[in-house]
N, C-alpha and C positions, 0 to 999 in steps of 0.2 A: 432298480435302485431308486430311491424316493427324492435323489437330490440333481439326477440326470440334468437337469435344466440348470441347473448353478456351476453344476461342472462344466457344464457346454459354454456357458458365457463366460466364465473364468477362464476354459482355453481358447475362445475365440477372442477375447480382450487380450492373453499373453500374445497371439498372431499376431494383433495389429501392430504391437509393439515392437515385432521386430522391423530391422531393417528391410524395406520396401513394402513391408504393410501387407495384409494378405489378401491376394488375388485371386485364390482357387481355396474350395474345401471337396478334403476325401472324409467321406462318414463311411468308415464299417462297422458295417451290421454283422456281418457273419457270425453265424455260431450265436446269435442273440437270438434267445430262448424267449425274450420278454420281460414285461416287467408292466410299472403302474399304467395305467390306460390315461391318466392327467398327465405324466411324464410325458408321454407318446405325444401327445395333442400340444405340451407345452416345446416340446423340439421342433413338430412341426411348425405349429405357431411364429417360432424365431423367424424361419426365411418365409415366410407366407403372407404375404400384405391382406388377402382377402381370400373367400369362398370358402367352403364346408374344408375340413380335415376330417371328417370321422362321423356317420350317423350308426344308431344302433335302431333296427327293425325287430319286429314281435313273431311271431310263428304266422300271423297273418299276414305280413309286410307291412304292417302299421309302422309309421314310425316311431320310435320311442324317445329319443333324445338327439340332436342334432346341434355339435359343435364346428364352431367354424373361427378363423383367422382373423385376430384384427389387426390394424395397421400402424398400431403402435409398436417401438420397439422391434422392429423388423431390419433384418439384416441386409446389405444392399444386396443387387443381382448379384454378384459376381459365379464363379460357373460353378456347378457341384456336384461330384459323382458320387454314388451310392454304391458299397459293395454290400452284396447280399448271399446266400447258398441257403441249401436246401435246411440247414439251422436256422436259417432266421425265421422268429414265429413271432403271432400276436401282436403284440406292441410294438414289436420291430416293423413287419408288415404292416403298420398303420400306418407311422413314418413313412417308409418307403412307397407307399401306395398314396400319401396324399402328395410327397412331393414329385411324385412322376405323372398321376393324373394332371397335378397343377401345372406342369410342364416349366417345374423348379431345378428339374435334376433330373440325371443321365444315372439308370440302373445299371450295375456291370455284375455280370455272377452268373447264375443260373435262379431258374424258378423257385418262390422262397415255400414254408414249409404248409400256409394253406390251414394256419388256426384262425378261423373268421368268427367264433362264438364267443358268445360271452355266458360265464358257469356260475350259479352259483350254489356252495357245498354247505349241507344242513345236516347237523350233527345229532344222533340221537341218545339218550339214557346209556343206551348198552355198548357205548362206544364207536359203533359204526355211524356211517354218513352218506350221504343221499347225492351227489353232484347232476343237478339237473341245469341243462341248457334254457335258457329266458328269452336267448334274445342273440342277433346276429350283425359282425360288424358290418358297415357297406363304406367302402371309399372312397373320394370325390367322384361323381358323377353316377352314384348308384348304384357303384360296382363291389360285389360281394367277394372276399378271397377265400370263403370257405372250399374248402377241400379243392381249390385251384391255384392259390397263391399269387403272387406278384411276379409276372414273367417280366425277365430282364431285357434292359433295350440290346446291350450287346452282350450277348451270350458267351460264355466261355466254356468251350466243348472238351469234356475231357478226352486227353489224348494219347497214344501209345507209340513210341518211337521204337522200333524195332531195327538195331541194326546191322548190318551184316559182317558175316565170319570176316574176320582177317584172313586175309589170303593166304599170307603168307605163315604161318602159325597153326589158321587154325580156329583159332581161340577165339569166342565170341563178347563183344563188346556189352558193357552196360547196356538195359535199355531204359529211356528216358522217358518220365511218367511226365505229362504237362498237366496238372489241375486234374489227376487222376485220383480216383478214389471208389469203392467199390458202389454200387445202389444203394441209396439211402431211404432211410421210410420216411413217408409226410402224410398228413392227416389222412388224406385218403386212403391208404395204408392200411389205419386202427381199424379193429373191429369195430361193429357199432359206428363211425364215426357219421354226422351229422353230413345228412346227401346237400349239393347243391346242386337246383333244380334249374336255377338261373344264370345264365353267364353275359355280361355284356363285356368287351375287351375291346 
C-alpha cells in the first residue's frame, strides 16, 4: 500500500492519545505478501535512529544502493514485537529483518517466506513479459533473506493435542490444533527460484 507510513503515524499518534499513552507496539506482519520497498524503509525508518535498513547487491555482490535510518522523527524505545509466518514476504521481511538485526524488536512466528530479490518485468509487442532478477536485498549487517528468511527470536511450534477416550463413554474428545496448519511453500519451494549461496545469521 503507497500510504503504509501515514497510516502508521496516524495510529501511533491515536495510541498516544489514549489514556496512559503507549508503552508497548504489536506490528503484524503476517500473511503480508509485501508491498512498496520506500514503505518498507519508511516503517522502518520510524523506530530506527540510525544504521543501514536495507542495501540492495548486483549478481556480483556489488553494492547497488544503500538506505539507512535517520534520527529525525524517530519513535522513542519503547518495546516491540514483531509477528511474522511463513506469509510474510519482501517488504515485510525488510521491516522485520532491519528491526531485529538493529536489535529494535522481538520476532515472534516462525521463519518468514525468503523473497530477498528484487525483479524487474519488461513487456514485449506480443503481449508477453520477461521478469528478470537485477539485484538482491541484504539486511542490516549484510545479511541476505533470499530463499532463507527472517528466523523468529521465539518461535512458535505448531502443535497437536491429542486427547484421550473418555472412559467412561467411550467417546473421543476434540483435538486441539495450537498455531497448526499444514506445510506451507516459500521461496525455496518455487521452481527456478534464485539460490542463496551465502548465509550470515
Amino acid at each position: 500500500h503507497a500510504k503504509v507510513e501515514q497510516q502508521l503515524h496516524d495510529r501511533l499518534a491515536h495510541l498516544k492519545r489514549q489514556p496512559g499513552g503507549l508503552k508497548g507496539l504489536i506490528i503484524d506482519l503476517r500473511n503480508n505478501s509485501g508491498g512498496y520497498l520506500n514503505q518498507a524503509i519508511a516503517v522502518s525508518d520510524t523506530f530506527l535512529e540510525e544504521g543501514v535498513i536495507v542495501s540492495t547487491v548486483d549478481g556480483n555482490n556489488r553494492v547497488r544502493e544503500r538506505e539507512e535510518a535517520r534520527s529525525r522523527g524517530t519513535e522513542p524505545r519503547y518495546p516491540i514485537a514483531v509477528l511474522v509466518n511463513a506469509g510474510s514476504a519482501s517488504a515485510s521481511e525488510i521491516v522485520a529483518g532491519a528491526l531485529r538485526n538493529q536489535e529494535r524488536a522481538v520476532i515472534i512466528g516462525e521463519r518468514t517466506f525468503g523473497k530477498g530479490s528484487v525483479q524487474n518485468l519488461y513487456p514485449f509487442y506480443d503481449d508477453s513479459k520477461l521478469k528478470l532478477t537485477i539485484s538482491k536485498y541484504l539486511t542490516p549487517h549484510d545479511r541476505s533473506i533470499q530463499s532463507v528468511g527472517i528466523p523468529a527470536d521465539i518461535e512458535l511450534v505448531p502443535t497437536v493435542i491429542d486427547q484421550p477416550e473418555d472412559e467412561a463413554t467411550g467417546d473421543a474428545y476434540d483435538v486441539a490444533l495450537m498455531y497448526w496448519r499444514e506445510r506451507v511453500r516459500r521461496e525455496a519451494d518455487l521452481d527456478q527460484h534464485l539460490e542463496q549461496t551465502t548465509l550470515r545469521v
